[in-house]
C-alpha angles and dihedrals in degrees: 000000000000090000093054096040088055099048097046083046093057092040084050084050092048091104085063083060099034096045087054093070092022076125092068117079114260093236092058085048103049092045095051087045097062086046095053089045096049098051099056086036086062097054090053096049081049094043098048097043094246102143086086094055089041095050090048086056101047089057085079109080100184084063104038084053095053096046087051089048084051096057090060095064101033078062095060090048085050088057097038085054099046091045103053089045084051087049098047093254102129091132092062090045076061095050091047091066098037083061100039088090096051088049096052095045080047088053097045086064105044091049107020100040090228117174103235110223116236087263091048088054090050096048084048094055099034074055099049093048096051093057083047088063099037092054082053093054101040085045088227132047108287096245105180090053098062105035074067105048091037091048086042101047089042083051090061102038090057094051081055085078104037118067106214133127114255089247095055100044084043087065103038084050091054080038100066090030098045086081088061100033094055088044089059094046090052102039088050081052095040090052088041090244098108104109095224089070087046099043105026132224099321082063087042085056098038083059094042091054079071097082099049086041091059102043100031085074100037095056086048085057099043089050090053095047091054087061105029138085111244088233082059099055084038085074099037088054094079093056086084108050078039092050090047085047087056102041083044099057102025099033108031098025096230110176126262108194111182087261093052086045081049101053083046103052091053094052078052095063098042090066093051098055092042098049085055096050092049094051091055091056106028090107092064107029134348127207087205121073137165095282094041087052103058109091108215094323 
């Protein structure tokens, strides 16, 4: 319990880290983001004696091709992310993840022809009208809401069918994006435009926190998923969209105008609704999974 709490807690704090490079261009983030991912990925696969297993998973095409399928979009989620921290939206990064769940239970039912329960209808609605009234309130959709809650819940959608653990698709993921991303880092230094030759070595280290800030929390997660029930992380899971609500409105003093408090409150009640409904049937079949249930890893 210690182990998911913590996780859900570090991935609630991520604008504090996000908002401290938030000078340097998303693009330059997020690449140096998937380097310095890949690299200490890469020591915990060797000190737990994971290559074998590795190697055994990657034998399977139909899968490799899927987890690297799914890198491109959990890419897109990692931008989206940095972007709305960089832009002072840290409120509709909230709102991504609080819909992440609608949208894969959506989902569940446009490509997988699933049958929603009565609970799972009203959650929906309750969905689709919040995003009415905070496209009201916004006074456009909010986009970056849901590219994160649509790359997120894809993401997810994609790991249902691929049984690997989240620290080897993880590394397989920064694995097929690391060429790009080390083409970006050297063509921004080669053009003068990378912010560590503009802004020296404190800028360097600040880049490279973003591996251990990525997989400190995964492997929390991974330790508590191993000894929790899903139903339980079903529930954890919340304590980060809640925790960016919070560090939006009290931290970075994001408005709230009564529409906006509106929009919210319903997505509030869909997930209650639909936490209850999947509880009741979590014995029998449960819409989270391990992949559903990592916020922006």
């Amino acid at each position: 319990m210690l182990f998911g709490i913590a996780a859900y807690v570090i991935w609630a704090l991520f604008p504090f880290y996000f908002r401290a490079v938030d000078y340097i261009s998303a693009v330059e983030v997020v690449a140096n983001r998937v380097v310095w991912s890949f690299l200490p990925l890469l020591v915990i696969i060797t000190i737990t004696h994971g290559w074998g297993s590795l190697r055994r998973l990657a034998t399977n095409r139909r899968e490799l091709g899927l987890v690297a399928l799914g890198s491109v979009f959990i890419a897109a989620n990692w931008s989206a992310y940095v972007v709305a921290i960089s832009t002072n939206y840290a409120l509709q990064a909230s709102l991504g993840y609080f819909i992440s769940p609608l949208v894969i239970v959506a989902m569940g039912v446009v490509l997988l022809k699933e049958r929603l329960r009565t609970g799972q209808w009203i959650a929906v609605s309750f969905g689709a009208i919040a995003v009415i009234v905070l496209t009201i309130s916004y006074g456009a959709l909010p986009w970056i809401a849901l590219i994160l809650a649509f790359s997120w819940s894809t993401y997810g959608f994609i790991k249902k069918f691929v049984g690997w653990g989240a620290v080897e698709s993880l590394t397989v993921e920064t694995g097929v994006l690391s060429p790009i991303a080390i083409t970006i880092v050297i063509v921004m230094m080669t053009q003068g435009t990378a912010a560590t030759i503009n802004n020296g070595s404190s800028t360097l280290l600040l880049l490279m926190l973003a591996g251990p800030v990525t997989t400190i929390p995964l492997l929390l997660f991974t330790g508590a998923a191993n000894r929790l029930p899903y139903s339980t992380l079903g529930i954890l899971q919340y304590i980060t969209p809640i925790g960016l609500f919070i560090v939006g409105v009290a931290f970075f003093h994001e408005s709230m105008s009564p529409t906006r408090w509106a929009g919210f409150a319903l997505i509030w009640c869909a997930l209650v609704v639909f936490t209850v409904d999947a509880r009741r049937h979590s014995t029998v079949e449960s819409p989270l999974n391990d992949a559903q249930l990592l916020p922006e890893e």
